[in-house]
C-alpha positions in Angstrom: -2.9 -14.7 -9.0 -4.9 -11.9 -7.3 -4.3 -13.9 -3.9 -0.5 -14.1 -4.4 -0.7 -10.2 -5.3 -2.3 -9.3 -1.9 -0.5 -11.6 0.1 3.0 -9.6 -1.5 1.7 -6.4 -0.7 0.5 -7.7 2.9 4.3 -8.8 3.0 5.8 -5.8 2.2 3.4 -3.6 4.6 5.0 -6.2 7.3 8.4 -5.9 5.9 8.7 -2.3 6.1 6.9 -2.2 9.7 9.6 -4.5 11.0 12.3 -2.6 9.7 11.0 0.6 11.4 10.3 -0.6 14.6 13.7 -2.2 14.6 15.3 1.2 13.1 13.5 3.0 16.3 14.4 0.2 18.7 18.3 0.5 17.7 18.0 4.9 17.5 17.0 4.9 21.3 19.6 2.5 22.1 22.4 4.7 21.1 20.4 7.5 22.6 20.6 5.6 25.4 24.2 4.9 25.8 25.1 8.3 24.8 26.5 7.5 21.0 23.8 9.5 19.7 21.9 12.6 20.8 18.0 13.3 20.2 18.5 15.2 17.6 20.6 13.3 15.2 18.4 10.5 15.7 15.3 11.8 14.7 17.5 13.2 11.7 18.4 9.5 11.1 14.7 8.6 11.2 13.2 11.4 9.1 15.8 10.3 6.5 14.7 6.4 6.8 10.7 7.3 6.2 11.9 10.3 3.0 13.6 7.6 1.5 10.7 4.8 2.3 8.6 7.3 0.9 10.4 7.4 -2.3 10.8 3.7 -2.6 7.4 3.4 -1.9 6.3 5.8 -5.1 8.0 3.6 -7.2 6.8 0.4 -6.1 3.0 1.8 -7.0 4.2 3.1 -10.2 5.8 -0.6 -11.3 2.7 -2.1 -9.5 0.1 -0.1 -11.9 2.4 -1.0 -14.5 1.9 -4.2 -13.7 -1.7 -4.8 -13.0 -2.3 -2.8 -16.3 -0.1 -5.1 -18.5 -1.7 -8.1 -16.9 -5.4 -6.9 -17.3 -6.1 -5.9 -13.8 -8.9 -3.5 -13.0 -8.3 -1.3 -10.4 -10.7 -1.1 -7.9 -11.3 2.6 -8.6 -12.1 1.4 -12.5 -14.5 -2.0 -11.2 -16.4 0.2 -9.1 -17.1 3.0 -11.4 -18.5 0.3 -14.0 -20.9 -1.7 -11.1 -22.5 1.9 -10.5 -22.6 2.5 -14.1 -24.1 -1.2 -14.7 -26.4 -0.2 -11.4 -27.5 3.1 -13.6 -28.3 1.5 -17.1 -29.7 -1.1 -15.0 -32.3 1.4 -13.6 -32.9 3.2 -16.6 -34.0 -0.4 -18.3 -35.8 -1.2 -15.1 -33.8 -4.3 -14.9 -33.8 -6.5 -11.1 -30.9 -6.7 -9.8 -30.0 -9.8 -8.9 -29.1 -10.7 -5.6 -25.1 -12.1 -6.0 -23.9 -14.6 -4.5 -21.1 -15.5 -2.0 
């Protein structure tokens, strides 16, 4: 399930990649041929990555929603328990054990 997660994410990140360098691509175009000055394009683009922007906070926030309904750690959450396993660890004078790959 984790590897179908990533892979999503990796597809979006691609999606929305795509979809600006196309988005550029067609903005100097009509530059080009005069339907569109410098500045309204840039206006048009600015617009495109405000509103990617805002699409993007909500993907997290249902995301998080997600990974917390499943029981998915966050990586922020796994990595504050291995140092705090590391610390009792110490304070027992516990080995750590090598992991393996």
């Amino acid at each position: 399930m984790e590897d179908t997660l990533k892979k999503l994410l990796y597809a979006g990140v691609g999606i929305a990649a795509e979809a600006t360098e196309k988005l550029e691509k067609s903005l100097n175009e009509l530059v080009d041929k005069g339907k569109m000055n410098d500045s309204e394009a840039k206006k048009k683009l600015d617009e495109f990555f405000s509103k990617t922007k805002e699409k993007r906070h909500e993907f997290e926030n249902k995301f998080n929603e997600f990974v917390e309904k499943h029981g998915y750690s966050k990586n922020a959450d796994v990595t504050e328990l291995r140092k705090r396993v590391e610390d009792l660890e110490s304070k027992l004078g516990v080995k750590k054990a090598k992991a393996t790959a």
